[in-house]
C-alpha positions as CSV (number, residue, x, y, z in Angstrom):
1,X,0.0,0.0,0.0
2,X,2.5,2.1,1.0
3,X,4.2,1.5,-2.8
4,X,1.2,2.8,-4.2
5,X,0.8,5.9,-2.5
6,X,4.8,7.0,-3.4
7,X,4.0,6.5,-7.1
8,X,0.7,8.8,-7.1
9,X,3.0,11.4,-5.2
10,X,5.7,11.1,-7.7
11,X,3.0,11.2,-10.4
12,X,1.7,14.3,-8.8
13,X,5.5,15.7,-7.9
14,X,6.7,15.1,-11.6
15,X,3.5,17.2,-13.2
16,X,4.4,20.1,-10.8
17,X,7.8,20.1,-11.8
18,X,6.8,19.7,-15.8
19,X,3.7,22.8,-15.3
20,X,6.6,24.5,-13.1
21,X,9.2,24.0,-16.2
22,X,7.0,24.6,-19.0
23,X,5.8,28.2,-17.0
24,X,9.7,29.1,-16.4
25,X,10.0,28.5,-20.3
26,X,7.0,30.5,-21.6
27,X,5.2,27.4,-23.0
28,X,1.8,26.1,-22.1
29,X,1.3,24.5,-19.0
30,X,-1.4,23.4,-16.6
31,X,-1.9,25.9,-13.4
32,X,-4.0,25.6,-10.3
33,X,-7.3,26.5,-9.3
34,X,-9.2,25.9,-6.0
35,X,-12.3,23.2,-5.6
36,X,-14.6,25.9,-3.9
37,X,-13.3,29.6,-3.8
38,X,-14.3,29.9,-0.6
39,X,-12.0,27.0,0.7
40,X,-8.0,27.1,0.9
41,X,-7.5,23.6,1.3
42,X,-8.0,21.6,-1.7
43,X,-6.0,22.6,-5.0
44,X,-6.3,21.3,-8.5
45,X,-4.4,21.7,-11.1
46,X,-6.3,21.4,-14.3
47,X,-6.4,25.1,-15.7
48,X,-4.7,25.4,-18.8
49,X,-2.5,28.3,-19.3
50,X,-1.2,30.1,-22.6
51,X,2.3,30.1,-23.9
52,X,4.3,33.9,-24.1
53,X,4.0,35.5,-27.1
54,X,5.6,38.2,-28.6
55,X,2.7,40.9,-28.6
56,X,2.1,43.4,-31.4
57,X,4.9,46.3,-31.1
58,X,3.6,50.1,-30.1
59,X,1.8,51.5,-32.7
60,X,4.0,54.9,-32.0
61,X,2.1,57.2,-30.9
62,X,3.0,60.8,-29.6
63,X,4.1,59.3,-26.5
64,X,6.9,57.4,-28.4
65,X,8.4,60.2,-30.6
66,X,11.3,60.7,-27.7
67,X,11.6,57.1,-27.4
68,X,13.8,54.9,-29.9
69,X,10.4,52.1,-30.7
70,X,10.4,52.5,-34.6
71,X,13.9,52.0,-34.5
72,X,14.1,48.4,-33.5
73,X,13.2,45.3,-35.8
74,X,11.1,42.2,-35.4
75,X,13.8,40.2,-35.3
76,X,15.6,42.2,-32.3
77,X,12.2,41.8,-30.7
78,X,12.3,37.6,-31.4
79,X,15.4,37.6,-30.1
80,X,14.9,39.8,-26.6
81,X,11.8,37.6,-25.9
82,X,13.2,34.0,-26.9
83,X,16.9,34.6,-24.8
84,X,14.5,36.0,-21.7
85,X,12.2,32.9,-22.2
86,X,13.8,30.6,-23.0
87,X,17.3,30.5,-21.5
88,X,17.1,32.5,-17.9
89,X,15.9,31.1,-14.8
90,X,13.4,33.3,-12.8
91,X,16.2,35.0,-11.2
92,X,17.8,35.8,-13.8
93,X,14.4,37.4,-15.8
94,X,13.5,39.4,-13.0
95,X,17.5,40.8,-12.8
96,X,17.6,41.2,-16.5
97,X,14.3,43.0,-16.3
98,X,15.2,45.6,-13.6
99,X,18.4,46.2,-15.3
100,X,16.3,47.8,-18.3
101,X,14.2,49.8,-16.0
102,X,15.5,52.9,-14.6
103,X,13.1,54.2,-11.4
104,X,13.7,58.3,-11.2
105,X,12.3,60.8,-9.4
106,X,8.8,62.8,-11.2
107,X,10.4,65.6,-13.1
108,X,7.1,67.5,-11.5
109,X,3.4,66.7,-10.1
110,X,0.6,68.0,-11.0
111,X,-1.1,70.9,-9.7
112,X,-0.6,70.9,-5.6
113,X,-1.5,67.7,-4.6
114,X,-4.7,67.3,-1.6
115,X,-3.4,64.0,-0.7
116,X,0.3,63.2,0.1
117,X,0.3,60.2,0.1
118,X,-1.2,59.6,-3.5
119,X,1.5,61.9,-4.7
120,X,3.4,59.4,-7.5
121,X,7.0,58.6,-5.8
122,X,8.6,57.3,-9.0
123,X,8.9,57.8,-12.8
124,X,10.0,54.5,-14.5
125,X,12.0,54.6,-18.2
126,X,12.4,51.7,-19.9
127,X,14.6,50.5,-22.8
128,X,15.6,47.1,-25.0
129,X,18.8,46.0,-24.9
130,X,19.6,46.2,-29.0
131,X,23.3,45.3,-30.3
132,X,24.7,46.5,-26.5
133,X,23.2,49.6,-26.0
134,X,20.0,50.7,-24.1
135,X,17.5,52.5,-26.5
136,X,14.4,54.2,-24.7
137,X,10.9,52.4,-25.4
138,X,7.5,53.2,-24.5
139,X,5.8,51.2,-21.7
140,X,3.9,49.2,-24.4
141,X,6.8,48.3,-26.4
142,X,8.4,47.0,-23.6
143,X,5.9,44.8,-22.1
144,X,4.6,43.4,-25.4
145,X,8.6,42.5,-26.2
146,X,8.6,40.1,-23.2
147,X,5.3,39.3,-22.8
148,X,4.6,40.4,-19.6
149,X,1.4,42.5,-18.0
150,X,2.5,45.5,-16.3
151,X,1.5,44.0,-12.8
152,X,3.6,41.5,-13.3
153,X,6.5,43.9,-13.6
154,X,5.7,46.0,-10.9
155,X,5.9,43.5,-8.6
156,X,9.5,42.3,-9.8
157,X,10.7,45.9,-9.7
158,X,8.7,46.7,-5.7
159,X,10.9,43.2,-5.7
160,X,14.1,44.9,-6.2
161,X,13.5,48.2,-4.6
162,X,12.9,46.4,-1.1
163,X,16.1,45.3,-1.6
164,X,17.9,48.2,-1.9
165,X,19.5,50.1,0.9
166,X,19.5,53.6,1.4
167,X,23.6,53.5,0.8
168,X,22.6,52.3,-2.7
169,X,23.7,48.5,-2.1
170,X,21.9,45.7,-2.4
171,X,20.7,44.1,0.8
172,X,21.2,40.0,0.0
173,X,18.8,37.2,1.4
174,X,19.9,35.5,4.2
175,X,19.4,31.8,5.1
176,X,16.6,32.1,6.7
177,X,14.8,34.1,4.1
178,X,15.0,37.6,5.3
179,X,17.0,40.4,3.9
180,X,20.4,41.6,5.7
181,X,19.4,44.5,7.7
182,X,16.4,44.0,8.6
């Protein structure tokens, strides 16, 4: 009996690794959904998801006539979105991603703000990494190159600015899955 149990939880182990795979890689997998959506105990995982795809590029409007979009190909765009998909570990996309995304401060707010704390914080520019230098791409461009939503993104770059100290380093994980200094 005890045979037979192991093999359904190896059956069970290996289809969580392949959906886990397949959803590093960008391809189509099988995700998870809750029995009653009221309960958090029992999970199943027969959703099917979509692969990535390379979205539609911007179609270049006035927001992208300071921006470098009509400048860069198809092809660059194929080859941004199958090197993140298909060779970087999650990691590594989330690294990669940041590194394209510069956070500044607004150049000004509108009007004088009611509400403090709704005043926007941060600015974000973002650029494709084309024959090694950075060109400046709208929003749009840039999600639809990787195939990302922009809440996904967010949450990789509020990621990567919880890790950043006030001295500008990095503050690293530690063992037991906090951040230094905290």
């Amino acid at each position: 009996a005890a045979n037979r149990r192991n093999r359904g939880a190896d059956r069970t182990r290996s289809a969580k690794e392949e959906a886990r795979t397949k959803r590093l890689r960008g391809e189509m997998y099988t995700g998870y959904r809750r029995r009653d959506k009221n309960s958090t105990n029992v999970v199943i995982q027969d959703v099917p998801k979509e692969a990535r795809k390379l979205m539609p590029p911007c179609n270049k409007t006035k927001f992208c006539q300071t921006r470098q979009c009509g400048s860069i190909t198809e092809d660059d765009r194929r080859r941004l979105f199958e090197a993140f998909w298909r060779a970087m570990e999650w990691d590594e996309k989330k690294r990669f991603l940041s590194s394209l995304v510069i956070q500044e401060t607004p150049k000004r707010q509108s009007g004088a703000p009611k509400n403090p704390k709704k005043k926007r914080v941060a600015s974000y520019t973002y650029h494709l990494l084309v024959n090694m230098k950075l060109l400046p791409v709208c929003q749009t461009m840039f999600l639809n190159t990787f195939g990302l939503k922009i809440s996904t993104l967010r949450h990789w770059l509020e990621d990567r600015n919880k890790r950043i100290r006030p001295d500008g380093n990095l503050n690293e994980p530690t063992p037991e899955g906090g951040l230094e200094g905290e």
